[in-house]
C-alpha positions in Angstrom: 0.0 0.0 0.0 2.7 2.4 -1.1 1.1 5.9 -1.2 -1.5 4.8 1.7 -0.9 7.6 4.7 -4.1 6.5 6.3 -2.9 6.7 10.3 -6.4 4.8 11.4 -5.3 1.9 9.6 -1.5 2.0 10.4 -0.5 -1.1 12.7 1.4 2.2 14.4 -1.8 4.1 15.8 -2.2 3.0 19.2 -4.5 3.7 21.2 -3.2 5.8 24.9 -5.2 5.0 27.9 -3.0 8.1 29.4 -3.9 10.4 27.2 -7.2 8.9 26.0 -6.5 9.1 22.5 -5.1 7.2 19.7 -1.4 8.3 18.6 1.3 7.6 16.2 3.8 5.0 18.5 7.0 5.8 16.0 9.5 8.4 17.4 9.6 10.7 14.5 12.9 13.0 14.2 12.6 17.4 14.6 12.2 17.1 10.2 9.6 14.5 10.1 7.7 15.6 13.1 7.6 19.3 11.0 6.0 17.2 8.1 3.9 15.9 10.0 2.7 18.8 12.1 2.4 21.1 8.5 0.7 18.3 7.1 3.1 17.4 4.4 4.1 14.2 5.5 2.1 12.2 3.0 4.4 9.2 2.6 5.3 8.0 5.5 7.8 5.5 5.5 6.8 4.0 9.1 3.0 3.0 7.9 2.1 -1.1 7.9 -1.2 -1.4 7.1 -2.8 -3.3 10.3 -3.6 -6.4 8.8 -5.1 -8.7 11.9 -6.3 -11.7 10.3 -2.4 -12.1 8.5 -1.7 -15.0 11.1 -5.2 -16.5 10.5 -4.5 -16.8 6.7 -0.7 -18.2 7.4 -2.5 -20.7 9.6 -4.8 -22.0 6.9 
C-alpha cells in the first residue's frame, strides 16, 4: 500500500489510555515531526497497514 498515509489503519496508531486518544507510536525526528505537524508528510515510511487476520490466513 505504497502511497496509503491513512494513520487509522497503520499497525502504528495505538490507542493511549494516558492520554485517552489514539497516537502515532514511532518516534519521528525534529524534520519529520515538522511534516507531519504542517501536514506534508504524506508518505510516511513507518506505515504497515494493520492487517489482523495475517496470522489467520498463514495458519490456513
Amino acid at each position: 500500500m505504497k502511497g496509503t498515509t491513512n494513520c487509522e489503519y497503520c499497525i502504528n496508531y495505538i490507542y493511549d489510555e494516558d492520554w485517552n486518544c489514539y497516537q502515532c507510536d514511532v518516534n519521528l525526528d525534529e524534520d519529520e515531526m515538522s511534516k507531519f505537524l504542517t501536514n506534508s508528510f504524506h508518505d510516511c515510511p513507518y506505515f504497515h497497514f494493520n492487517d489482523e487476520y495475517k496470522i489467520v490466513r498463514k495458519q490456513m
